[in-house]
C-alpha positions, 0 to 999 in steps of 0.5 A, spaced: 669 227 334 668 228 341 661 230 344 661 237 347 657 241 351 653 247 351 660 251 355 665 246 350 667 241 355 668 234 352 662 230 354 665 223 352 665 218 357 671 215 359 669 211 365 662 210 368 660 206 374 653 207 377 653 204 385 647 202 389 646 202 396 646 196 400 639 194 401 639 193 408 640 200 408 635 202 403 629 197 408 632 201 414 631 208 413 623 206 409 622 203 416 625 208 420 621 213 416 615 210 416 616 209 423 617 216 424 611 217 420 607 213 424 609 216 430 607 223 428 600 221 427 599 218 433 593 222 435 590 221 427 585 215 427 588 208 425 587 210 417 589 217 418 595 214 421 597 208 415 595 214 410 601 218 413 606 213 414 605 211 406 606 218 406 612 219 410 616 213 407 614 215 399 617 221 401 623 219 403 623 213 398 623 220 393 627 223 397 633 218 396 633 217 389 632 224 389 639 226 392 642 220 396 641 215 391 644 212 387 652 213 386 654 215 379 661 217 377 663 218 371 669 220 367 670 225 362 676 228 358 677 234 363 673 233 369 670 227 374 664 227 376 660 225 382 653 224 383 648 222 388 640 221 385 639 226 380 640 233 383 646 232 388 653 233 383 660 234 384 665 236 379 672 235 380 676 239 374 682 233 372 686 239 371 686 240 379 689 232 379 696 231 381 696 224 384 690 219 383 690 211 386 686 206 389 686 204 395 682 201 400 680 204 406 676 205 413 669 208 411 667 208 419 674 210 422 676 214 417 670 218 415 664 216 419 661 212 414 658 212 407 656 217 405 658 225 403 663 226 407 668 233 409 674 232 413 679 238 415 684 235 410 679 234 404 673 229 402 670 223 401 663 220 397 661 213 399 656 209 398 658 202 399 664 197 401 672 200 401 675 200 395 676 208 393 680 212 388 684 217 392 685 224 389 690 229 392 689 236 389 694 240 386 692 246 393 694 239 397 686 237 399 684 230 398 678 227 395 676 219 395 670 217 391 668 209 393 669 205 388 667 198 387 672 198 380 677 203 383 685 199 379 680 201 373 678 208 375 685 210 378 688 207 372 684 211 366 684 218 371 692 217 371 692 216 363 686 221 361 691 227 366 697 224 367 697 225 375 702 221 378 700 214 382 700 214 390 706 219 392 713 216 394 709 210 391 709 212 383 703 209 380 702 202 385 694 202 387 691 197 392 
């Protein structure tokens, strides 16, 4: 029997994929936060100073776990859901879905970088490297969502909706 919530959707997962950021990045924005730190407290003395800057950096610390990271998506039967940290979600009703394949992609040059992304013809949640599932939404709007499994994703969107495979191109993926 298939798990349901509160408003009697089915909450059994079909795909889940949790990515982290890089570390790299990770290190740069508690470095740069501290530093910012730092710098505010400059007038402070030398304790009030280290104080503020551990201040700074475990806020942010928090604040990234809290909203940025990490990437989780998980696939139910009847929606596919993105969620950055604990508090930042996005739901995608697979009713909506007419085309889903994966694909690689240009995070720089296509979207800006990683990250939540909003273009004119539709959006991108990234977190790390260049392979996606591209979604075209039956009003025509695109969403990629990054995915370090994405034949996999893409292939059980397409079987849990019956969507078509990348347009002109049935179901080839990457």
């Amino acid at each position: 029997m298939a798990d349901h919530d509160a408003a009697g959707s089915d909450r059994r997962v079909i795909f889940e994929e949790v990515q982290d950021a890089p570390w790299p990045f990770t290190l740069l924005g508690l470095g740069g936060t501290a530093l910012g730190g730092v710098a505010a407290a400059r007038a402070l003395t030398l304790a009030a100073r280290l104080g503020v800057a551990g201040a700074v950096a475990t806020a942010a610390g928090v604040a990234l776990n809290q909203f940025l990271i990490p990437l989780r998506t998980t696939l139910y039967a009847d929606e596919l859901e993105v969620l950055f940290g604990k508090r930042t979600r996005f739901r995608i009703p697979l009713r909506n879905v007419e085309h889903a394949w994966a694909r690689i992609y240009s995070p720089l040059w296509e979207y800006g970088g990683w990250g939540i992304r909003e273009r004119v013809d539709g959006k991108a949640f990234t977190i790390r490297g260049n392979e996606g599932v591209q979604l075209v939404m039956r009003s025509g709007q695109r969403v990629l969502v990054g995915s370090e499994n994405a034949e996999e994703l893409a292939r059980q969107i397409r079987e849990t909706t019956s969507c078509m495979g990348e347009p002109g191109r049935g179901e080839r993926g990457i």
